[in-house]
MIZALUM-714494 format. One record per residue: residue in one letter; x, y, z of N, C-alpha, C in turn. Coordinates in steps of 0.1 Angstrom, whole numbers, padded with zeros to 4 digits, always signed. Layout:
<pts>
aXYZXYZXYZ/...
</pts>
This chain:
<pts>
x-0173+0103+0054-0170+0111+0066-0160+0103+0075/x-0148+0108+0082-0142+0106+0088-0146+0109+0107/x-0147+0100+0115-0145+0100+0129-0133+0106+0138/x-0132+0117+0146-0121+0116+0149-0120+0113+0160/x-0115+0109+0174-0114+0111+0189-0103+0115+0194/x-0100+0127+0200-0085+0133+0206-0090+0130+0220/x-0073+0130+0225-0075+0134+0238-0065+0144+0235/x-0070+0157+0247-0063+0169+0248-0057+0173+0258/x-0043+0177+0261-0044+0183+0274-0053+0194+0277/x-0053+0198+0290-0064+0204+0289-0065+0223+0290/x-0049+0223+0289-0047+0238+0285-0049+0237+0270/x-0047+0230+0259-0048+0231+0250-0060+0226+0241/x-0072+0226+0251-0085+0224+0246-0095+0231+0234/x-0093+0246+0242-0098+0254+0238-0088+0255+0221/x-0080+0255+0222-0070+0257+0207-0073+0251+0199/x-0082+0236+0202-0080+0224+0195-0101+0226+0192/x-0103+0232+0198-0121+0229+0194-0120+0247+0190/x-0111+0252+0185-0115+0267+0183-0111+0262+0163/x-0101+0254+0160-0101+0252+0150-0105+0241+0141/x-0110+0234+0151-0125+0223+0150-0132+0234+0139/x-0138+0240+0150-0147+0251+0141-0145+0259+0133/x-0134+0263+0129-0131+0269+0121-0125+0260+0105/x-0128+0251+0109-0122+0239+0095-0137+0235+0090/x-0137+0241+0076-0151+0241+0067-0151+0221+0067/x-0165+0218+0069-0163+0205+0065-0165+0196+0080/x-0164+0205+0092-0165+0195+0103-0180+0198+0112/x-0184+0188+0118-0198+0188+0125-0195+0179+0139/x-0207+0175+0141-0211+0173+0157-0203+0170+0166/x-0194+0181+0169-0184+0188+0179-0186+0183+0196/x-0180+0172+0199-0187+0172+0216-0169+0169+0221/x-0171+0173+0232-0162+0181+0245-0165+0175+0257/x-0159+0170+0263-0159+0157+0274-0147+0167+0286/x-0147+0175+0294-0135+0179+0299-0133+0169+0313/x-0117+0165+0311-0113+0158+0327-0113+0143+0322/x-0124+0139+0311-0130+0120+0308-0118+0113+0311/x-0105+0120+0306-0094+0112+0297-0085+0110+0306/x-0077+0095+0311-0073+0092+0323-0054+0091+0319/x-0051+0081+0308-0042+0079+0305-0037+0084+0289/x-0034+0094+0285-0033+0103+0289-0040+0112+0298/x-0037+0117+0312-0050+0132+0314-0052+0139+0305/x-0063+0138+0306-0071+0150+0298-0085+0153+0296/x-0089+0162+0285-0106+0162+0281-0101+0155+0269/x-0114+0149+0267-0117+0139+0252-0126+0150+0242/x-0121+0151+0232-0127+0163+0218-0131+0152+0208/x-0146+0151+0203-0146+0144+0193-0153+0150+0185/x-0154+0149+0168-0162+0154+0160-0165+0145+0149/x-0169+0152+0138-0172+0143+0127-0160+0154+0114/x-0159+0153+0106-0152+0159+0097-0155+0150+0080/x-0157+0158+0075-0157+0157+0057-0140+0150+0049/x-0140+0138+0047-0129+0136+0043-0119+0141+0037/x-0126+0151+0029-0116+0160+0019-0114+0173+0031/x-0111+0172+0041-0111+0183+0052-0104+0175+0057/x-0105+0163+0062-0095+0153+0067-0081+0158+0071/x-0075+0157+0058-0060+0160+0057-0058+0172+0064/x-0058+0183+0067-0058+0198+0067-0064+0197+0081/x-0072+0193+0088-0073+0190+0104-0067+0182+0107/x-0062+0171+0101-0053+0164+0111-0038+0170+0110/x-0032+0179+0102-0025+0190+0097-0021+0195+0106/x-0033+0205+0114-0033+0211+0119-0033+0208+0138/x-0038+0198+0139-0037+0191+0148-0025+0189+0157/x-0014+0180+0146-0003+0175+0148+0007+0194+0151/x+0004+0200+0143+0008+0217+0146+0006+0223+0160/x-0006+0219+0168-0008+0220+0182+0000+0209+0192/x+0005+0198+0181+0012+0191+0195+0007+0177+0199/x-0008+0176+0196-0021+0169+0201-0013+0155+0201/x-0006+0151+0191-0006+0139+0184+0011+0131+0194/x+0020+0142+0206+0027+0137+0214+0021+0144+0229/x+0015+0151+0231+0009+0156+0243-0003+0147+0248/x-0010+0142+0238-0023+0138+0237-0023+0126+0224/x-0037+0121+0222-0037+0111+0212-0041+0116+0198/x-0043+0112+0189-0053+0113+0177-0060+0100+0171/x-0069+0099+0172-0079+0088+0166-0087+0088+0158/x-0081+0079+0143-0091+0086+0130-0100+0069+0125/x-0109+0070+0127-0118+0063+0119-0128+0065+0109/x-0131+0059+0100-0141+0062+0089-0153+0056+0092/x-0164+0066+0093-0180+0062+0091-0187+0056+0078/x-0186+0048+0078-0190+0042+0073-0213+0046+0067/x-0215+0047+0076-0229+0053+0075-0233+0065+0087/x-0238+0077+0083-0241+0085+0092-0258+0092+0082/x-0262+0089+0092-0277+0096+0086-0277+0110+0099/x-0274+0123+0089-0277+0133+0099-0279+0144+0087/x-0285+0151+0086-0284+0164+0078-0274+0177+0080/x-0268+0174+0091-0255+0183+0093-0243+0175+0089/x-0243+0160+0086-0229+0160+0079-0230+0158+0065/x-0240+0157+0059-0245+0157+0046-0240+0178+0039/x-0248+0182+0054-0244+0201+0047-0224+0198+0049/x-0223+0194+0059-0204+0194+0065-0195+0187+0049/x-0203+0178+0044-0197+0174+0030-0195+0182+0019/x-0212+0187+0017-0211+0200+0006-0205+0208+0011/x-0204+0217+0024-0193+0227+0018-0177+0225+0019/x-0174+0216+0020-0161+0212+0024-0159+0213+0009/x-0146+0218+0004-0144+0219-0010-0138+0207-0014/x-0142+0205-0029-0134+0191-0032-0143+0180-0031/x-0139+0165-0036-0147+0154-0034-0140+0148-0026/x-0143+0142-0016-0138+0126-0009-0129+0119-0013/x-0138+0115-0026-0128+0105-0031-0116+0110-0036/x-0117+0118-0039-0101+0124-0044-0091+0130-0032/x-0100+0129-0024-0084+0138-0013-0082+0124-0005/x-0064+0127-0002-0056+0120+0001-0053+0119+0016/x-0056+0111+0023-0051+0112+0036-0038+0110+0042/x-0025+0120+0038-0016+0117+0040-0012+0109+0051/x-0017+0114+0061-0009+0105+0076-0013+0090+0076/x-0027+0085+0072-0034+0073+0071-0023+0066+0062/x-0021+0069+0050-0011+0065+0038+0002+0062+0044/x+0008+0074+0053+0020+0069+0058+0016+0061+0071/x+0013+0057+0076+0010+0046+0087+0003+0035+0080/x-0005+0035+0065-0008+0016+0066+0006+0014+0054/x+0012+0023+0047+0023+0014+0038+0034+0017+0047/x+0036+0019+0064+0048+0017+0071+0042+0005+0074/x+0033+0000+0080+0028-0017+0088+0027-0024+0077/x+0026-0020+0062+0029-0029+0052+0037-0031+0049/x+0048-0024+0049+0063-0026+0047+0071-0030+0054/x+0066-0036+0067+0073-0039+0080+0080-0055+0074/x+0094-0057+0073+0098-0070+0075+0094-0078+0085/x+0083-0087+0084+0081-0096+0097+0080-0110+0090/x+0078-0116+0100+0080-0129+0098+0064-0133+0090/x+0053-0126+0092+0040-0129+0080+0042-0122+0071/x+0050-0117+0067+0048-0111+0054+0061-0120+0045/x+0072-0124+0051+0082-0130+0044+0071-0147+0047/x+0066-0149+0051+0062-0165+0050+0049-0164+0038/x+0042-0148+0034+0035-0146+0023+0041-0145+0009/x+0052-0139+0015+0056-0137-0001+0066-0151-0006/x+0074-0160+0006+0079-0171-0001+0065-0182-0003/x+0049-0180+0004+0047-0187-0001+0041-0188-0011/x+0038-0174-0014+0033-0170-0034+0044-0172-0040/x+0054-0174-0036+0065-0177-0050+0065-0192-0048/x+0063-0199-0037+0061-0210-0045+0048-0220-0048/x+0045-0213-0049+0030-0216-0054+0032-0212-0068/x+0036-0199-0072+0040-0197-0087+0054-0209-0098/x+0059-0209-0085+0070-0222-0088+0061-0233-0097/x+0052-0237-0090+0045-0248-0091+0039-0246-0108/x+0030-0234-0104+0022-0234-0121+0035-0230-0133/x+0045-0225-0129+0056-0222-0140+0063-0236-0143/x+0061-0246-0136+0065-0265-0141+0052-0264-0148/x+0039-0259-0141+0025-0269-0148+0028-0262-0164/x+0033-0251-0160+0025-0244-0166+0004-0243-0168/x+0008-0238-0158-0006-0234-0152-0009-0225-0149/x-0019-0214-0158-0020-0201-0155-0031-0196-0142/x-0038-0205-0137-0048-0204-0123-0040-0208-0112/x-0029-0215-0110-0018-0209-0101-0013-0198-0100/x-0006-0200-0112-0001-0184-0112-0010-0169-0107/x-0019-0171-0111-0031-0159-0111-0030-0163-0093/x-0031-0168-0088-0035-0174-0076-0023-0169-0065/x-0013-0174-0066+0004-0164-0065+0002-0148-0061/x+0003-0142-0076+0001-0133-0073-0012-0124-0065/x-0020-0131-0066-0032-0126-0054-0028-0129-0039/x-0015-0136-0034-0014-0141-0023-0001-0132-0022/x+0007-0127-0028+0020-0118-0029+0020-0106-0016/x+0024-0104-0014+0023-0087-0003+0038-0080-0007/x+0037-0080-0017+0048-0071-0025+0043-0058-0024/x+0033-0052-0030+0028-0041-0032+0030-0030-0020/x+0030-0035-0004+0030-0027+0011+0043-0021+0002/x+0054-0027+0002+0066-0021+0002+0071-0012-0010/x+0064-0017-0022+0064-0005-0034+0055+0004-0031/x+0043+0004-0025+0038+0017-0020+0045+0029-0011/x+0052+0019+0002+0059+0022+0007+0072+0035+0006/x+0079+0028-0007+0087+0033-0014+0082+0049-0022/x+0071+0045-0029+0066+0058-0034+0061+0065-0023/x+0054+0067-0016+0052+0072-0002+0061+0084-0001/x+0073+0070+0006+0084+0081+0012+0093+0091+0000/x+0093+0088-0013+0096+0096-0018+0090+0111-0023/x+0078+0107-0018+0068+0119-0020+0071+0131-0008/x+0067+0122-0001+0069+0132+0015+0081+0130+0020/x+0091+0125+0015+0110+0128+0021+0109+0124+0033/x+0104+0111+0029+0105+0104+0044+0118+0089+0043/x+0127+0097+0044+0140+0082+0043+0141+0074+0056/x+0133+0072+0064+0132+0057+0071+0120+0049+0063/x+0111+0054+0061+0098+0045+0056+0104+0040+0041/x+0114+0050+0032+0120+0042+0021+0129+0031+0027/x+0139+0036+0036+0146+0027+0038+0144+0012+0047/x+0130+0010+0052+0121+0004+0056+0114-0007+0042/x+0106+0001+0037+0105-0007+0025+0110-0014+0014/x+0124-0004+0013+0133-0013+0005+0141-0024+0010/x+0144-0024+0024+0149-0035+0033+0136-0046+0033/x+0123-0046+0035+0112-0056+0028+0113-0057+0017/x+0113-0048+0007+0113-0057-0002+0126-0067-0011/x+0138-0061-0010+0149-0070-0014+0148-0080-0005/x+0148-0079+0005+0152-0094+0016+0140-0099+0014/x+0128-0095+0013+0116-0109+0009+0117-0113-0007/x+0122-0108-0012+0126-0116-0027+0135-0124-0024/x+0146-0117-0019+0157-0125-0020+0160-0141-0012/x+0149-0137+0000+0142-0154+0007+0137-0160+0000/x+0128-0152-0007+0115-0159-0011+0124-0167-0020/x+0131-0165-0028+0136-0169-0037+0150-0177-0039/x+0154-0177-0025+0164-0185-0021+0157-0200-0012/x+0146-0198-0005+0137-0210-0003+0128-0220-0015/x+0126-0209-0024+0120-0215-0037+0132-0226-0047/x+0143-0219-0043+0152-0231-0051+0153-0242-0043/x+0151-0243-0032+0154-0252-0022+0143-0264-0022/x+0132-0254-0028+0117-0262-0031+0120-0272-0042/x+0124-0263-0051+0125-0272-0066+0137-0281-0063/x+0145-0279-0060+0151-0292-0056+0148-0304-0046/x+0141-0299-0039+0131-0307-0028+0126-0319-0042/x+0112-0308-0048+0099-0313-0055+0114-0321-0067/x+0121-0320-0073+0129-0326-0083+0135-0340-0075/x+0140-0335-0065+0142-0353-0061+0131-0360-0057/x+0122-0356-0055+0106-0363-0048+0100-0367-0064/x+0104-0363-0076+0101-0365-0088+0087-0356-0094/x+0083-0344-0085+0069-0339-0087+0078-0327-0099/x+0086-0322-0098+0093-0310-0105+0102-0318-0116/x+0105-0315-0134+0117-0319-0141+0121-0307-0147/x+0133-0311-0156+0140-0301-0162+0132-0299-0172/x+0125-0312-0179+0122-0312-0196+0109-0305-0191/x+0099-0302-0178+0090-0300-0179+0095-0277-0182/x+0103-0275-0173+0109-0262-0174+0114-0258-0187/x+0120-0264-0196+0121-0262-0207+0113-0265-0221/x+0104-0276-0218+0092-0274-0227+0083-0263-0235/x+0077-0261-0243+0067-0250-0248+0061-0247-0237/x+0055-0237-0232+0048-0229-0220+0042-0214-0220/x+0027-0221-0234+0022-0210-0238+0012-0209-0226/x+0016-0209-0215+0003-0201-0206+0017-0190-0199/x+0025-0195-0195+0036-0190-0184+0047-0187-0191/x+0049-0187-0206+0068-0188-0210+0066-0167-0215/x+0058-0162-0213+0061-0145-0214+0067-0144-0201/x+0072-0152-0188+0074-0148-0178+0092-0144-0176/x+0097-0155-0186+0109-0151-0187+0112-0145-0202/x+0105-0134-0206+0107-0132-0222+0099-0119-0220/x+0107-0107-0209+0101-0093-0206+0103-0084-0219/x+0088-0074-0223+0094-0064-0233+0089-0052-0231/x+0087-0040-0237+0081-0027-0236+0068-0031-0230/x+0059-0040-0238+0044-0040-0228+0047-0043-0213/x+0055-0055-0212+0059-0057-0196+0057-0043-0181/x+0066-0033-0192+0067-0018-0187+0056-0014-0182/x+0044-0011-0196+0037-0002-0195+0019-0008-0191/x+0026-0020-0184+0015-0030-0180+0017-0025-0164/x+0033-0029-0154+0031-0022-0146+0032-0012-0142/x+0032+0001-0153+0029+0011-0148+0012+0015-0147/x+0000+0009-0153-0008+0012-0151-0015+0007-0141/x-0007-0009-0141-0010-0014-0123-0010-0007-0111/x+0004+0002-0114+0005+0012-0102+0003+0021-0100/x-0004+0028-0114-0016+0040-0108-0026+0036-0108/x-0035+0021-0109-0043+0017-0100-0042+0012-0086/x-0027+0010-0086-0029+0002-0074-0025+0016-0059/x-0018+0025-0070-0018+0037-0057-0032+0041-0057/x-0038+0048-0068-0050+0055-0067-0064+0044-0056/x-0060+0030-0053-0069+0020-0044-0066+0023-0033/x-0053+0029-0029-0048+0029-0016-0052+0046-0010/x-0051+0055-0018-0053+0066-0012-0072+0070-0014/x-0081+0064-0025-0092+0066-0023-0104+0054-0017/x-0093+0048-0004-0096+0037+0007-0103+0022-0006/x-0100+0023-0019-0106+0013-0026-0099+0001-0027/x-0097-0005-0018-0085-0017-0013-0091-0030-0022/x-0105-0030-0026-0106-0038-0036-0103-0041-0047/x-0098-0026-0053-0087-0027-0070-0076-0035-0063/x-0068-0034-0053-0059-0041-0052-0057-0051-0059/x-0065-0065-0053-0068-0079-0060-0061-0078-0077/x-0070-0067-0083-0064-0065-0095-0054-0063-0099/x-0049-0055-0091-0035-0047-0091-0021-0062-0093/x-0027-0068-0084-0016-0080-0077-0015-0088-0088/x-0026-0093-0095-0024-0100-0105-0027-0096-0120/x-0020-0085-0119-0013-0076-0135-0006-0078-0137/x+0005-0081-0126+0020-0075-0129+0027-0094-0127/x+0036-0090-0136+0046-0102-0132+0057-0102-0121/x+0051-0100-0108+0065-0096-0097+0066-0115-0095/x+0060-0117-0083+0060-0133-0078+0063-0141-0090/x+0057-0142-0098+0058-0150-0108+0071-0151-0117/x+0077-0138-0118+0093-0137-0124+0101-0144-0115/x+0099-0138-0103+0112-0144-0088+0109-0163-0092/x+0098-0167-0089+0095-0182-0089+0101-0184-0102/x+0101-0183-0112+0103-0188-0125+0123-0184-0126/x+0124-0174-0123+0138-0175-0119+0146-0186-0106/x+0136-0186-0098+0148-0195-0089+0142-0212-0093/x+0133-0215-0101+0134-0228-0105+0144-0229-0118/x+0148-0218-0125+0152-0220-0136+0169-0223-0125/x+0173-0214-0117+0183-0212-0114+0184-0225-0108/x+0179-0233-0101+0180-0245-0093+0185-0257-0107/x+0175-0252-0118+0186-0261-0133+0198-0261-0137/x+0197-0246-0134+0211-0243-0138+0208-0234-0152/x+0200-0234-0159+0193-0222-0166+0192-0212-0166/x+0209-0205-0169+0210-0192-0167+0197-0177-0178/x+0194-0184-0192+0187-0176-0201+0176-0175-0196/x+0167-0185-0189+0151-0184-0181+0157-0179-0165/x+0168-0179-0158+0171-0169-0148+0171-0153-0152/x+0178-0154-0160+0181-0136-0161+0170-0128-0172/x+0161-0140-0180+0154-0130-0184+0141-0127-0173/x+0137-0143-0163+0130-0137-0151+0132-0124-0143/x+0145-0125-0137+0150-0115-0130+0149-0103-0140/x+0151-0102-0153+0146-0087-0157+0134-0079-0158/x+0124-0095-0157+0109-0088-0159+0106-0086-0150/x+0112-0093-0135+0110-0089-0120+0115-0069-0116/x+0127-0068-0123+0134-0056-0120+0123-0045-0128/x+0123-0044-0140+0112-0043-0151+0093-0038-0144/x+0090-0048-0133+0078-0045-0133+0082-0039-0121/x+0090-0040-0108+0093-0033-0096+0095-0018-0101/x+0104-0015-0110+0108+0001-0113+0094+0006-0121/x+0088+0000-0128+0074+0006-0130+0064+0006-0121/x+0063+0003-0112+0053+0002-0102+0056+0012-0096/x+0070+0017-0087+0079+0027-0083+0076+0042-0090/x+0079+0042-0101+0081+0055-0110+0061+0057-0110/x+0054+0049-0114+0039+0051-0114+0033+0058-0100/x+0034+0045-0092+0031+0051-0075+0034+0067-0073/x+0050+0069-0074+0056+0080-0074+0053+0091-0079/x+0045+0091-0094+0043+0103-0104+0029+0101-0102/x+0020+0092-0096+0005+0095-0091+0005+0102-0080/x+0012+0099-0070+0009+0106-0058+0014+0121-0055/x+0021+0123-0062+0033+0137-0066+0015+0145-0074/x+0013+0136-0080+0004+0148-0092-0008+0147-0081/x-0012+0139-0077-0026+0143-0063-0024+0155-0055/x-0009+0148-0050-0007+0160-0043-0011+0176-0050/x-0002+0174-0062-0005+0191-0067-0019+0195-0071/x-0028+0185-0073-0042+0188-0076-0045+0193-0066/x-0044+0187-0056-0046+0190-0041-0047+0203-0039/x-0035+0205-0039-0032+0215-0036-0034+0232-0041/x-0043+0227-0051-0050+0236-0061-0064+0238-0058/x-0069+0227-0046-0087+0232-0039-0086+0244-0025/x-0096+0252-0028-0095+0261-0015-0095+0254-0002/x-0085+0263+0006-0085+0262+0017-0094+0257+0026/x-0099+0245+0035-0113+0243+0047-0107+0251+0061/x-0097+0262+0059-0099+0264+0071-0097+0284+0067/x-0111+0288+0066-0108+0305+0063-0100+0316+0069/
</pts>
């Protein structure tokens, strides 16, 4: 069950609790008229069926609510009532399968935001992957990639191509090139740091490196490894299961390509640069095309459950 709290103007009260009720799937309806100070207004709160979610807040934003007034969506977490247990069954559809578009476009716009914690996460997973691609050490690396925040921005990306939103693409792709391209311009800076401090060598980079040397040696599995990452890792994000993530992060060879490319490049190792950088390109466009052709087909399932509002 989803929480909602509006504030309403207060000519447009009645509009907003007339379709409250009329949206299959929503319950304990309370009306506060005058509460609401900044904005003025009355406060409208209910409870609503997640799979009803989408299609009231729809409808919502159709009355205005969401620049006249506010919208406030939270998830309940536990409700013992027997009217939102009935509000669930008849609401058509499961939960877990309906998509909260607006939620989706507001947490992969704050994850795709260039800021200064997200580029100090992703140069500092690459060099941490730096590190296990000299150890060759696969519990770094794994480690890397769980610390990466790549994914905001390929979500991002698929997002806005679903819903033809070209700021949120063009948002995300400005995070994500320019945090590779730091990340990875501070990582050579590293290895040449850790090389004259004597902790980094060349013979260690060129050695056998059966835990880490598939990192620059991308092929068809590479592909079809992240594409299944990213219909797990969309399908975590739209059925709120943020715990597949973890998984998600450390499938794919994103961080770990970039690091293994800008140590090779700091050698001067053009063959372990450019085959990194391809399994980096390689698992980005599969993440992209996946995200993209999951969310597109949700959508259309979607869009194939009856109506919650008669």
């Amino acid at each position: 069950m989803l929480h909602l709290r509006l504030i309403t103007p207060s000519d447009r009260t009645d509009e907003v609790v007339r379709l409250i009720e009329k949206t299959v799937g929503t319950t304990h309806l309370v009306v506060l008229p005058g509460t609401a100070r900044d904005p003025a207004g009355d406060v409208v709160m209910c409870d609503v069926a997640r799979e009803a979610g989408d299609e009231l807040l729809a409808g919502l934003r159709k009355l205005g609510i969401d620049t006249s007034g506010s919208i406030a969506v939270e998830s309940i977490d536990l409700s013992l009532s027997e009217r939102a247990e009935r509000a669930e069954a008849d609401a058509p559809g499961e939960g877990s399968d309906a998509v909260l578009w607006e939620h989706l476009s507001d947490a992969t716009h704050e994850e795709s935001t260039l800021s200064v914690t997200y580029l100090a996460f992703i140069t500092l997973a690459t060099m941490i992957a730096a590190c296990g691609v000299v150890l060759d050490n696969s519990i770094l690396i794994v480690g890397a990639m769980a610390v990466g925040p790549e994914f905001g921005p390929l979500a991002g990306i698929s997002t806005a191509m679903v819903r033809r939103q070209p700021r949120l693409a063009a948002r995300s792709l400005i995070a994500l090139l320019v945090g590779f391209a730091a990340a990875m311009a501070l990582t050579v800076a590293f290895s040449l740091f850790m090389d004259a401090v004597g902790l980094f060598t060349e013979t260690q980079l060129e050695a056998d490196r059966p835990n880490t040397g598939f990192i620059y040696a991308p092929d068809r599995l590479s592909f079809v490894v992240a594409v299944l990452a990213g219909i797990a890792g969309t399908l975590s994000l739209t059925s709120a299961k943020s715990g597949a993530l973890v998984g998600v992060a450390i499938s794919v060879t994103t961080i770990p390509a970039a690091a293994n490319a800008a140590v090779a490049l700091s050698y001067g190792d053009t063959k372990q640069t450019w085959g990194s950088t391809e399994q980096l390109l390689l698992n980005l466009l599969g993440i992209i095309v996946a995200g993209t052709l999951t969310l597109a087909a949700q959508r259309w399932l979607w869009s194939r459950q009856p109506s919650n509002t008669p």
